[in-house]
C-alpha positions in Angstrom: 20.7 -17.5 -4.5 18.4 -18.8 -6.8 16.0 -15.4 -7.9 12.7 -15.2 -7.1 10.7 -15.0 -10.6 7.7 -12.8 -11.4 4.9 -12.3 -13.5 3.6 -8.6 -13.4 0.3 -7.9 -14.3 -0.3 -4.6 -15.9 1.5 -2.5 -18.3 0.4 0.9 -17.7 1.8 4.1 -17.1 2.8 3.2 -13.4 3.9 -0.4 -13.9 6.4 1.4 -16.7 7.8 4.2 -14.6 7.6 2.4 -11.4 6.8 -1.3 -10.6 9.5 -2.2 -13.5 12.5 -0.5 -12.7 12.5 -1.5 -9.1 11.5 -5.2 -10.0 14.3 -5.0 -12.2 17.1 -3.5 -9.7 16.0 -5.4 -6.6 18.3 -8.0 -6.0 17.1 -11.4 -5.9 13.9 -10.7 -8.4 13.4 -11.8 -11.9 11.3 -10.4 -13.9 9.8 -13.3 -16.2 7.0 -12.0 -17.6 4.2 -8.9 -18.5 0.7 -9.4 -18.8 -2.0 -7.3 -19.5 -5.4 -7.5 -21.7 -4.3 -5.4 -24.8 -0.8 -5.2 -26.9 0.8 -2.6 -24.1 2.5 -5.6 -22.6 4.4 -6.8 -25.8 5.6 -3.1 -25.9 6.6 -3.0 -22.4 7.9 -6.4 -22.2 10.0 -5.3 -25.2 11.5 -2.2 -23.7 13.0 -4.6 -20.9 13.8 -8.0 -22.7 11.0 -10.3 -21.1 8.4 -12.0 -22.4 5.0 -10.1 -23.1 1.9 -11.7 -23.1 -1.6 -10.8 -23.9 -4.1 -12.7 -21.9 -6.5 -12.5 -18.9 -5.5 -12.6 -15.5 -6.4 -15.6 -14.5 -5.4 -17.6 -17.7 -1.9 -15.7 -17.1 -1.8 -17.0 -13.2 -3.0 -20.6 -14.1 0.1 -21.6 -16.8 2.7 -18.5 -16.2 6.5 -20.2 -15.6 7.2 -17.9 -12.2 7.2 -17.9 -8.2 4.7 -15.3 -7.8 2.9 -12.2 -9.4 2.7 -8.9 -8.6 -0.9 -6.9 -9.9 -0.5 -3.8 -11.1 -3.6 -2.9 -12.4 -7.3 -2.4 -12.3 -8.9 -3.1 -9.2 -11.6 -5.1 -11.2 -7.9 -7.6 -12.5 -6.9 -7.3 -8.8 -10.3 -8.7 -7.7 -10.0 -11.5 -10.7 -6.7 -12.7 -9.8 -7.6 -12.3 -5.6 -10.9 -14.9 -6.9 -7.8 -17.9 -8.3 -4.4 -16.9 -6.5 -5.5 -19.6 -3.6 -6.7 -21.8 -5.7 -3.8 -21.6 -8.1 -1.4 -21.6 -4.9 0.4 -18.0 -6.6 1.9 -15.9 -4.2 0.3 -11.9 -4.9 1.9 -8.7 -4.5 -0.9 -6.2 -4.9 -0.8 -2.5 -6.1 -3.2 -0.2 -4.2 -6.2 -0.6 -4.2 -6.4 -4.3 -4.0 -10.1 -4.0 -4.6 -13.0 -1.9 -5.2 -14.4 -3.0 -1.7 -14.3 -5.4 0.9 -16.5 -8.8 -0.6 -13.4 -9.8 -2.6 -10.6 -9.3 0.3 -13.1 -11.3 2.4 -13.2 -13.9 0.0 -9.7 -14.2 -0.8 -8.6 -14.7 3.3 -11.8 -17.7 3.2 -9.9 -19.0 0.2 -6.6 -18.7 0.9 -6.9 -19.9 5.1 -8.5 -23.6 3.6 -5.1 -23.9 2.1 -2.7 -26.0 4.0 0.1 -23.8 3.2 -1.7 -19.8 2.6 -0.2 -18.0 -0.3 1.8 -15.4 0.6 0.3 -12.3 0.0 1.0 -8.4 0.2 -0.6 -4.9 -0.2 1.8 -2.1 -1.6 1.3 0.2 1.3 4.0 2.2 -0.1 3.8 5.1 2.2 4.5 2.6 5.6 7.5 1.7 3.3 9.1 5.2 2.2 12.5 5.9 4.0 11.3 8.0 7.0 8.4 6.2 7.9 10.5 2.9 8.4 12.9 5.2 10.3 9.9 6.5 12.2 8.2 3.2 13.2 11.3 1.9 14.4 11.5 5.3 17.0 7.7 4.1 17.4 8.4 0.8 18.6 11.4 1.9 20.6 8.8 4.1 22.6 6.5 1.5 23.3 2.4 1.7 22.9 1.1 4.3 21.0 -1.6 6.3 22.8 -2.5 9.1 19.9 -1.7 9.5 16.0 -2.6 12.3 14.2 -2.0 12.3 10.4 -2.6 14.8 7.6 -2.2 13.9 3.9 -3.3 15.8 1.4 -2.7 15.7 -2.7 -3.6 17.3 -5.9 -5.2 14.3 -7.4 -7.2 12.8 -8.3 -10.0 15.9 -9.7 -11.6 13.3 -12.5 -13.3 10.1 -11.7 -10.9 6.9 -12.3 -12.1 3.5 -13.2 -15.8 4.3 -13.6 -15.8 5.4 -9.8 -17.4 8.7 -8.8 -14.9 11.5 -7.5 -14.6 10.7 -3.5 -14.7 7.0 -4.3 -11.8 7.7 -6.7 -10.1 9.9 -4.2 -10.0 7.3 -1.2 -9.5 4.4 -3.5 -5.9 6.5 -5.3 -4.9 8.8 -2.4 -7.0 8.0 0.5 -5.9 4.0 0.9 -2.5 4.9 1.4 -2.3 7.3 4.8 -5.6 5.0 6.2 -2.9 1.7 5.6 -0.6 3.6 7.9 -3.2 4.2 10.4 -4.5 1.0 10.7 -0.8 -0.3 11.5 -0.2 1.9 14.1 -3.9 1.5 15.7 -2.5 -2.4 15.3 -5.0 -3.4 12.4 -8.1 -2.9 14.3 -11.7 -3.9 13.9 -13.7 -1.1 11.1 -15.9 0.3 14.0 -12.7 1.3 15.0 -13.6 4.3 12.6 -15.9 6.0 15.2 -16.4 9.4 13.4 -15.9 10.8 9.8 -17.0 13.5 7.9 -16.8 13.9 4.4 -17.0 17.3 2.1 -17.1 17.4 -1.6 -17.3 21.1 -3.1 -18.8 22.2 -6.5 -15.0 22.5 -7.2 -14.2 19.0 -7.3 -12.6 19.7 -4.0 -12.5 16.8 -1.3 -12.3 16.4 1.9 -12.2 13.8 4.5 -11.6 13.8 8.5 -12.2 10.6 10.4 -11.3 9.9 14.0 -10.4 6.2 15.1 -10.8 4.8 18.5 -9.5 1.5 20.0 -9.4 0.4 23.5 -5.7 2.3 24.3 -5.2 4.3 21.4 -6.9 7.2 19.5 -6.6 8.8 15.9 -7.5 11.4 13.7 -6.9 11.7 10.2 -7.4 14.7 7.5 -6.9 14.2 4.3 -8.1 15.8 1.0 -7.2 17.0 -2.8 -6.4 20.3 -2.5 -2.9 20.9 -2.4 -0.7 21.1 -5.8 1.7 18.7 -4.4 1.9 15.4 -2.1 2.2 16.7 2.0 2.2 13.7 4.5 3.5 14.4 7.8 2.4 12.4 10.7 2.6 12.7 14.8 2.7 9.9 17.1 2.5 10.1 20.8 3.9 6.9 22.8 2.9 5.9 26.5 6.4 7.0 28.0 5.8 10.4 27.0 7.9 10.6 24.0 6.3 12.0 20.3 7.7 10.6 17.0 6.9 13.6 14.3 7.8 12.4 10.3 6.9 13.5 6.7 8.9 12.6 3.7 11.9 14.4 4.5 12.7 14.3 7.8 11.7 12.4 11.1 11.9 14.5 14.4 11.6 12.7 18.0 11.4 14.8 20.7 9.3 14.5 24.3 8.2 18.0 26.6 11.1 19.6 28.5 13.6 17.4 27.2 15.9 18.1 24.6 14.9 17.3 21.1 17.0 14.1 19.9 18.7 15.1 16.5 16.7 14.9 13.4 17.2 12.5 11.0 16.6 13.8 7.4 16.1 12.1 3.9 19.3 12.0 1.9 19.0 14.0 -1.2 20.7 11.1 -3.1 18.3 8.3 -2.5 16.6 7.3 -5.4 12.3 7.9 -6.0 11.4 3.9 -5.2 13.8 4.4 -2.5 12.5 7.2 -0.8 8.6 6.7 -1.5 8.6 2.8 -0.4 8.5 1.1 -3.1 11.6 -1.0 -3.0 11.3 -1.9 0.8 8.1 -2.9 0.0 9.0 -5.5 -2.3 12.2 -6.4 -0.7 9.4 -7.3 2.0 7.3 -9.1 -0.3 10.9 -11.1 -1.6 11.6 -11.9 1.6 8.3 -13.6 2.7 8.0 -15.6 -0.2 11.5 -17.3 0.3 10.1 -17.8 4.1 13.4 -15.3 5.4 10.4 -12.6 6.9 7.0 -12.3 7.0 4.8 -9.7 4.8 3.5 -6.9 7.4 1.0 -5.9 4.9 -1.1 -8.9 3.5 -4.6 -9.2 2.1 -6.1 -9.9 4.6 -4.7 -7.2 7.2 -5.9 -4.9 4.8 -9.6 -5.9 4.7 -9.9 -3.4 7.5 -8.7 -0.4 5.0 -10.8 -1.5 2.6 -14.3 -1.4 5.0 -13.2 1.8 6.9 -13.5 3.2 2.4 -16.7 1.6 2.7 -18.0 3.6 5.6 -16.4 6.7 4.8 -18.1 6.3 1.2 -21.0 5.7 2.6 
């Protein structure tokens, strides 16, 4: 099979420690390329045997030799390369966030739906992706329509501003994006008044936190989320129409229904490796896989636009 080759943009700390290794150990991928504005691509590029280039984004999208490019680095480069990846007919994987708001995912799906083929495109949801959410959502769809969701997440960053944004619009753009991408799958990408409720608390502590309720016409949500805890805690209950609940954090996913005997848990193997476990490599499996037209991405731009205005109204 011929490999699908890539251009990453972004050489940062999380492009080095993450976005590289599982590029480079997913089958089928092919790192060509690292791209970034300053010299911290020739050095990572380096470290791995590819070529490094300095250059804007779009410069880099217009003449790179590969298949498609996966951003992996400031929303304001994300936003650049969303402006030319229709034009340019490039194929985008995009690290959260994909944006700092809405205007540019708007733009990109007016862009990219005047095309007579659309780009393939997707957002690095990573936490639909980790290893017991996929087992989860499959017990989910198994169960049939989701009536309720409730979903806590809660972190310990960030507690200083990031990319020039003030602390909450920080929070939900680094921690907040990722549980409200889950959401908004298993509400099945609703409309953003679909947020009907949210309140938003920000202490003298740099403390934050957020609890917003979601309505649509057959299911209901509610999500708490905030920065207070000194490690990451997801853990998530679904209740289905046939009366069954689907329960799931990182470690372990637990299905069970009232007076009925709880089916056996299913827990995380100790062995998996980090991208493994957290989503990452599913998610660009996923993203492999749409671009050779074998699946299609669950998690594109566009879906997303609705994360990105339900930020807007919680910011607000």
């Amino acid at each position: 099979m011929t490999p699908l080759r890539i251009g990453l943009v972004g050489a940062g700390a999380h492009a080095a420690e993450v976005i590289v290794p599982t590029l480079m150990s997913t089958p089928g991928i092919q790192l060509a390329a690292i791209c970034s504005r300053g010299s911290s691509a020739g050095e990572l590029a380096a470290a791995w045997g590819v070529e490094g280039v300095q250059a804007e984004v779009e410069e880099f999208l217009k003449v790179g030799e590969f298949d498609a490019a996966v951003l992996c680095a400031t929303p304001d480069a994300h936003e650049a390369a969303l402006a030319v990846a229709p034009e340019y007919g490039v194929s985008l994987f995009v690290e959260n966030p994909p944006a700092f708001g809405a205007a540019a995912i708007r733009r990109f799906a007016q862009d990219n739906a005047a095309r007579p083929k659309p780009v393939t495109s997707f957002v690095d949801a990573h936490l639909r992706y980790a290893a017991m959410s996929r087992v989860a959502l499959e017990h989910v769809t198994a169960h049939g329509r989701v009536l309720h969701v409730a979903m806590d997440c809660h972190t310990d960053e960030p507690r200083t501003t990031v990319w020039n944004r003030d602390l909450l619009d920080s929070f939900l753009l680094s921690s907040g994006i990722q549980p409200l991408a889950v959401m908004a799958e298993l509400l099945g990408w609703p409309a953003a008044d679909s947020l009907t409720s949210a309140e938003v608390t920000q202490t003298r502590k740099d403390d934050i936190f957020v609890a917003a309720d979601f309505t649509t016409r057959t299911t209901r949500g509610s999500l708490r989320m905030s920065n207070t805890r000194n490690r990451f805690a997801f853990e998530t209950t679904v209740t289905c129409a046939d009366g069954w609940s689907v329960s799931w954090t990182l470690d372990e996913v637990v299905v069970y229904r009232p007076g009925a005997p709880e089916e056996p848990r299913q827990t995380c193997s100790p062995l998996l490796f980090g991208g493994e476990k957290a989503g990452y490599s599913a998610a660009v499996r996923e993203f492999r896989d749409a671009c050779l037209g074998k699946a299609e991405s669950r998690s594109t731009v566009e879906q997303n636009l609705v994360v990105m205005e339900w930020i807007e109204r919680l910011r607000a």
